[in-house]
C-alpha positions as CSV (number, residue, x, y, z in Angstrom):
1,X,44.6,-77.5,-0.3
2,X,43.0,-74.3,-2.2
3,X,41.9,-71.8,-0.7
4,X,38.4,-70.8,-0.5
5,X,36.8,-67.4,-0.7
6,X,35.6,-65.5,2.5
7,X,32.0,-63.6,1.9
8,X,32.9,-60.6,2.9
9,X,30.4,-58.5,4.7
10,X,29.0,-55.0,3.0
11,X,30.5,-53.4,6.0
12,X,34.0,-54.8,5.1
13,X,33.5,-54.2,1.8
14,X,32.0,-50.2,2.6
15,X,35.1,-49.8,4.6
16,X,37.1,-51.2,1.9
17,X,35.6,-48.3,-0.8
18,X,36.1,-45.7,1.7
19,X,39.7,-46.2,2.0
20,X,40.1,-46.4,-1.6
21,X,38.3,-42.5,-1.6
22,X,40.8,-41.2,1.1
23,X,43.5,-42.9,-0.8
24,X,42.0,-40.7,-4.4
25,X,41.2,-37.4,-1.9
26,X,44.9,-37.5,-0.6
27,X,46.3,-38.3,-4.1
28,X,44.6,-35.5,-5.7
29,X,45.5,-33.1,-3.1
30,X,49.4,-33.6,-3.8
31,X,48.5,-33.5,-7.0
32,X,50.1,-37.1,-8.1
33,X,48.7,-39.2,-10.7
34,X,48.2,-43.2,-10.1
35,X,51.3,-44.1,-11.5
36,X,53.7,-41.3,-9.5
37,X,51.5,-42.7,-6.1
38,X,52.0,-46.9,-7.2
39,X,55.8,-46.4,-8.8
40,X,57.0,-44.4,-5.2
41,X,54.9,-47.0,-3.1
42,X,56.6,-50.0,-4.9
43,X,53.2,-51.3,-6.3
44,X,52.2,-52.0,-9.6
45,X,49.7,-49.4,-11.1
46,X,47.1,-52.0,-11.7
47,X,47.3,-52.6,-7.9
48,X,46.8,-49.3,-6.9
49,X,44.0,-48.8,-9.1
50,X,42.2,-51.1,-7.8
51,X,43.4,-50.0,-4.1
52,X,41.2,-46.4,-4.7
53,X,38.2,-48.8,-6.0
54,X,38.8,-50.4,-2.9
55,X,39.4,-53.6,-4.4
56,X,42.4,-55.8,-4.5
57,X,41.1,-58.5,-6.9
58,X,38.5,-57.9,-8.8
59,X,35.4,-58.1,-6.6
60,X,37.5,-58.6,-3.7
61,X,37.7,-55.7,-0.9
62,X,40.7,-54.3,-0.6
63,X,43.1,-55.9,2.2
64,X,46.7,-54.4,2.3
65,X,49.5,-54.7,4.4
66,X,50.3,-52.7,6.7
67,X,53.6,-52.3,5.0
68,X,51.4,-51.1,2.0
69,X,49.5,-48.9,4.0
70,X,52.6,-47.0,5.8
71,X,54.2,-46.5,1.9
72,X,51.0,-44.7,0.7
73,X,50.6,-42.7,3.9
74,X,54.2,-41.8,3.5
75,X,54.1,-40.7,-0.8
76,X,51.0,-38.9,0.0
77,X,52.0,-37.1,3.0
78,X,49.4,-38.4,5.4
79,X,49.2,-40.2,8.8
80,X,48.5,-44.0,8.1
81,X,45.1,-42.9,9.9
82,X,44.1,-40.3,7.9
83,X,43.7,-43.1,5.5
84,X,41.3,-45.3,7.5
85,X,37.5,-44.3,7.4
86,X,36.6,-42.8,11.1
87,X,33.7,-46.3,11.9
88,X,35.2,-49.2,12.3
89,X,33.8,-52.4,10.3
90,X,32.4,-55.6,12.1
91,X,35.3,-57.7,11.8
92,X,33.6,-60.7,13.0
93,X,31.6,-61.0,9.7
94,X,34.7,-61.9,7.1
C-alpha cells in the first residue's frame, strides 16, 4: 500500500522553518559551513540543506529523528533544545 501525504498544518510547518533558522544561527556561530555541519552529522549535504529550510523533501516540513537531532546539537555545540523553537506546534493537526 503507498503511502499518502499528511497536510501538514502552517503551524507544523512554522515550527518546521524555525528549526531550520536555529539550525543556520548555531551553524554560523561555530563558524562551519553546510557541508562541515552534514559530513560530522552523517547526513548528506542535500539533506541538511534542506533541514535549515526546514524541509526534508521538497515542500515537506522537516521531521528528523531524534538521532538526527542529537548529532547536530552535538557538531554545533548546542543542547538538543536550543534547537527547538520556544511554542510548541498543535500536533493534533498533521
Amino acid at each position: 500500500m503507498a503511502r499518502g501525504r499528511y497536510e501538514h498544518s502552517e503551524g507544523w510547518r512554522a515550527y518546521a522553518a524555525a528549526i531550520g533558522v536555529n539550525l543556520q544561527t548555531a551553524r554560523h556561530a561555530r563558524g562551519l559551513s553546510q557541508e562541515d555541519v552534514a559530513y560530522r552529522a552523517r547526513l548528506t549535504r542535500y539533506t541538511y540543506q534542506k533541514y535549515e529550510k526546514g524541509e526534508s523533501r521538497p515542500g515537506e516540513p522537516m521531521n528528523p529523528t531524534i538521532r538526527t537531532l542529537l548529532a547536530l546539537s552535538l557538531v554545533l555545540g548546542v543542547a538538543v533544545y536550543d534547537l527547538l523553537p520556544d511554542e510548541d506546534p498543535d500536533l493534533q493537526l498533521r
